[in-house]
N, C-alpha and C positions, 0 to 999 in steps of 0.2 A: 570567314576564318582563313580563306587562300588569298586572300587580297595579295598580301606579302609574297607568296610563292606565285604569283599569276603575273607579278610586277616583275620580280626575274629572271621568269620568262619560262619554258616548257623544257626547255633542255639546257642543262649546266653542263658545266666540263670545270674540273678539278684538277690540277697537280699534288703529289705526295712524294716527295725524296726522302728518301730513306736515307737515315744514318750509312754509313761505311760500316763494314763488321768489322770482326776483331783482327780476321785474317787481313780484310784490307788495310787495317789501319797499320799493321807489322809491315807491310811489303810498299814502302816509298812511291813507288810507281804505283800502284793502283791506288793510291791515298788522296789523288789531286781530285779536288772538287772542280768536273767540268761544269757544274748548273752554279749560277749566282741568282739568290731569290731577291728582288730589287726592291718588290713593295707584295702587299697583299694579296696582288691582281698577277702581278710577270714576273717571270724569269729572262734570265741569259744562257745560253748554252756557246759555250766558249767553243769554238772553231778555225778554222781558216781564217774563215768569215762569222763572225759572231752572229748568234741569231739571237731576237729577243720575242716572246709568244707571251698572249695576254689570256688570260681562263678568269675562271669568277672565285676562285677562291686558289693562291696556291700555298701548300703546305712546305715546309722546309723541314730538314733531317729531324729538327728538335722538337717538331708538333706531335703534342703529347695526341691517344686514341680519344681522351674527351673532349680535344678540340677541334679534330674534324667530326665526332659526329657532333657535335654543338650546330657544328654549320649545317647538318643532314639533315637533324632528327627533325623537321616540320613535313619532312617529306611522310615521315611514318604516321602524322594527322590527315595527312592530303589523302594517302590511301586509306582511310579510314573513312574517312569524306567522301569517297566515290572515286577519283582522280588516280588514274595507272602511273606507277610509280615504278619505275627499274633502278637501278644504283649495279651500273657496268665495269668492272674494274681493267683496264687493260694496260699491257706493261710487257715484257722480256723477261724470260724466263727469273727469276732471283730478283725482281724491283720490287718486292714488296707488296705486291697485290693480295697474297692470301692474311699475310699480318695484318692491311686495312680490313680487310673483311671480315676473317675470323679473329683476328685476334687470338691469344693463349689467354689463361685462369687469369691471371693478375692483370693482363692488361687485354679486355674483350675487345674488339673488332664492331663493324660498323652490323654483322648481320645480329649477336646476342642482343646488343645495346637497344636496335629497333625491334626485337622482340621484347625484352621486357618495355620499353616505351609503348609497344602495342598493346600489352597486357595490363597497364597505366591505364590507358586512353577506355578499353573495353571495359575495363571493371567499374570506372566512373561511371557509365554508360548503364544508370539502375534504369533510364525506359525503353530501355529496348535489349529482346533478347537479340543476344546475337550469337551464328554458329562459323566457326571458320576452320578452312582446310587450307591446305597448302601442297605443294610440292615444289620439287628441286631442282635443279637439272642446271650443266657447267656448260660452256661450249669448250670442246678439249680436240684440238686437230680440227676444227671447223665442223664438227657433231656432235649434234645435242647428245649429252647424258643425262640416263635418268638417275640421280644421286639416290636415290629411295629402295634402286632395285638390289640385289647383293651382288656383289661383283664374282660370284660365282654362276651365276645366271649367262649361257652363254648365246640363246638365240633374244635379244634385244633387239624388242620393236622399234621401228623407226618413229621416231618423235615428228607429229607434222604440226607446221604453225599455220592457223587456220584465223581466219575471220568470223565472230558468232553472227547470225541475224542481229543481236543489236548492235554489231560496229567492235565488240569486243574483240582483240586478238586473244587466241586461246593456244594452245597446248595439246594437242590429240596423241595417245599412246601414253601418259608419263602415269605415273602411280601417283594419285589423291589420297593426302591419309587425314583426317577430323582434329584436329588440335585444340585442347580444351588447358593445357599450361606450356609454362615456357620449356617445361622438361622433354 
């Protein structure tokens, strides 16, 4: 079932450019498109000196939320299938990383879309029961948060990342809660 995701390869890397908002689009100067997306694969980043960077899939301003996860969602079978699966979002303040991710109501993000895809995949799933939990946690300043605890909570444990006996990286300190829907 991983043939395809084993082919290419363990670790992807993505581009997503975001649209210009409405502010930039008013004010000339902030409106020049420094990235040109060339093909599927690269960009340009206009400079001095131009630079051009190749990644495995890049997005441009106008790539709708169902067409990057079109190119994700196998990733949400792979963990399903046993295979540790992360989706990293990184970027400068205001790039667009919590829109890829979260998404709003109309238009969801990469983390609901692989929730109900998991909820797809599980409920197919009549031979075998299965139980799952989760947690959360952002890196914000270069430390783990635990998204689960309430941000009124003011002595927070330190989150360690640990290695299991079987080879698993794990998670020590964060709050585990049983998820039985997408709710």
């Amino acid at each position: 079932m991983n043939e395809l995701e084993d082919l290419k390869g363990k670790i992807r890397v993505y581009c997503r450019i975001r649209p210009f908002s409405k502010s930039e689009l008013e004010d000339e100067e902030k409106s020049k498109m420094a990235v040109k997306v060339n093909d599927s694969m690269s960009l340009t980043v206009a400079g001095r000196i131009d630079n051009t960077y190749n990644f495995d899939s890049v997005f441009g301003p106008d790539t709708t939320q169902d067409k990057v996860f079109d190119e994700t969602k196998r990733l949400v079978q792979s963990a399903v299938d046993g295979h540790n699966v992360c989706i990293f979002a990184y970027g400068q303040t205001g790039s667009g990383k919590t829109f890829t991710i979260q998404g709003n109501e109309e238009n969801p993000g990469l983390t609901p879309r692989s929730i109900s895809e998991l909820y797809q995949i599980v409920h197919s799933m009549d031979k075998f029961d299965v139980k799952m939990q989760c947690y959360m946690v952002e890196i914000y300043k270069g430390e783990l948060k635990d998204m689960f605890l309430p941000k009124t909570v003011k002595e927070r444990p330190k989150i360690e990342v640990k290695m299991s006996p079987e080879g698993n990286v794990t998670l020590k300190n964060v709050m585990v809660r049983d998820i039985s829907s997408m709710e």
